[in-house]
C-alpha positions as CSV (number, residue, x, y, z in Angstrom):
1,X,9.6,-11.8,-22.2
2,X,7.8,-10.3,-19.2
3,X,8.9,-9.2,-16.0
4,X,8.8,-9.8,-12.3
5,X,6.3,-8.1,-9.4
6,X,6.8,-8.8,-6.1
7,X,4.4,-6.7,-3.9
8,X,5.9,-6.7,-0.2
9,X,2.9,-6.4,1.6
10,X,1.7,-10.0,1.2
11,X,4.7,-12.0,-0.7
12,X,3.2,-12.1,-3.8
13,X,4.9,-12.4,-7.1
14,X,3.6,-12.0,-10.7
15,X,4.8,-11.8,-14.3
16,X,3.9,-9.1,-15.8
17,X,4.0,-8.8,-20.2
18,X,5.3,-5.9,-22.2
19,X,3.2,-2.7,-21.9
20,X,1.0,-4.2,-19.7
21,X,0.3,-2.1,-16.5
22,X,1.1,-3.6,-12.8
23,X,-2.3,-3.9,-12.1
24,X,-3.5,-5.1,-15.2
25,X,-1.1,-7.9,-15.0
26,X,-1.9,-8.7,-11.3
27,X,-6.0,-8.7,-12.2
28,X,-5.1,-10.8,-15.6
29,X,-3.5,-13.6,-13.2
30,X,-6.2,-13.7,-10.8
31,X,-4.1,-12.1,-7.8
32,X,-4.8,-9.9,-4.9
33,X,-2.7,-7.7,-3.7
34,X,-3.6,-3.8,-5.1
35,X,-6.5,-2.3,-4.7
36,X,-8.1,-2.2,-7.9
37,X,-10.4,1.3,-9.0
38,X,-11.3,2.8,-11.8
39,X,-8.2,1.7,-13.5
40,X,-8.0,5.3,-15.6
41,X,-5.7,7.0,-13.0
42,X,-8.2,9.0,-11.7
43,X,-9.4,7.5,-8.2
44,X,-6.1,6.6,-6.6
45,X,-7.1,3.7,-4.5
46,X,-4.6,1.5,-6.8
47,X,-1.5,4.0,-5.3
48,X,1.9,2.2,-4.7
49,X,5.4,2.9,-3.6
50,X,7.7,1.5,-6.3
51,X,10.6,0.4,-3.9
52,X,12.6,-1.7,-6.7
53,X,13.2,-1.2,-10.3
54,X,12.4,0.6,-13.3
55,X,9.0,1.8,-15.1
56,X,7.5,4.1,-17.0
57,X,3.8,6.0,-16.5
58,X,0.9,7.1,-18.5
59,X,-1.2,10.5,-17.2
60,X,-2.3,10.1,-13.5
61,X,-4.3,12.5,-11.7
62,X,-2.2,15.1,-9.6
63,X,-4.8,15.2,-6.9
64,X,-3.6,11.5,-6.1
65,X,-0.1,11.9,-6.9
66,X,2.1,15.1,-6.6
67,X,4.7,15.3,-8.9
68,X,7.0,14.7,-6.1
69,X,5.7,12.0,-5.2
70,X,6.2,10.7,-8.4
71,X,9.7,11.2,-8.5
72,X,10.0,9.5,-5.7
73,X,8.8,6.3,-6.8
74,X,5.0,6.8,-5.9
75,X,2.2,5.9,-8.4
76,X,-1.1,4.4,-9.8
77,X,-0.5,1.1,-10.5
78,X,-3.4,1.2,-13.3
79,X,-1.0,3.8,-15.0
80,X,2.4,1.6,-14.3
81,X,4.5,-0.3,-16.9
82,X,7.7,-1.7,-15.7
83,X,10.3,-2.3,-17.5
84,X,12.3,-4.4,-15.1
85,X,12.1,-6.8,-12.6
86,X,9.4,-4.4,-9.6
87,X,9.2,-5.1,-6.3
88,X,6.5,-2.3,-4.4
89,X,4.9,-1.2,-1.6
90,X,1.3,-0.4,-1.5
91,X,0.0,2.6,-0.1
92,X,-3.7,2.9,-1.9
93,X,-7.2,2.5,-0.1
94,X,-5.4,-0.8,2.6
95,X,-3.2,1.5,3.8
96,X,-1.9,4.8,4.9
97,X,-1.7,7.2,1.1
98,X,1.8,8.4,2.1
99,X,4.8,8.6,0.0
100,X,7.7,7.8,2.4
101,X,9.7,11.8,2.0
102,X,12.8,12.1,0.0
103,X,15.9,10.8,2.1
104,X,17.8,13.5,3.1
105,X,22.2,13.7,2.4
């Protein structure tokens, strides 16, 4: 049974299988939506804010994303498995690369 991906920026929503990556899933379908790169986690221009839900990463290059940033919710979406229902922001090559920082309290 897969899982849902909304990505705020444009409304869209795709299922996404089982150890399949975000943007694996989202090129798979034939959707638009994040920027698609080297899909290795090396080039960054795939980088989203995870916003809602759960998932889990493989190895992406620290010159993209900090390990704070990473915490906070910010990643490759080439090196993304989720393992709930997603909903995220994206911050690769379209827009601004900024994490949002840590809320403060």
């Amino acid at each position: 049974m897969g899982v849902s991906v909304h990505i705020e920026d444009t409304g869209e929503r795709y299922d996404c299988v089982p150890g399949e990556s975000l943007l694996k899933a989202m090129l798979r379908l034939g959707r638009r939506g994040i920027p698609s790169g080297c899909h290795g986690g090396g080039c960054g221009v795939c980088k989203v804010e995870i916003t809602r839900g759960a998932v889990t990463t493989g190895v992406m290059s620290r010159a993209h994303v900090s390990a704070d940033e990473e915490a906070r919710g910010c990643l490759l979406a080439c090196k993304a498995y989720p393992l709930s229902d997603v909903s995220l922001r994206v911050l690769g090559r379209m827009h601004k690369n900024v994490c949002r920082p840590a809320a403060k309290g």
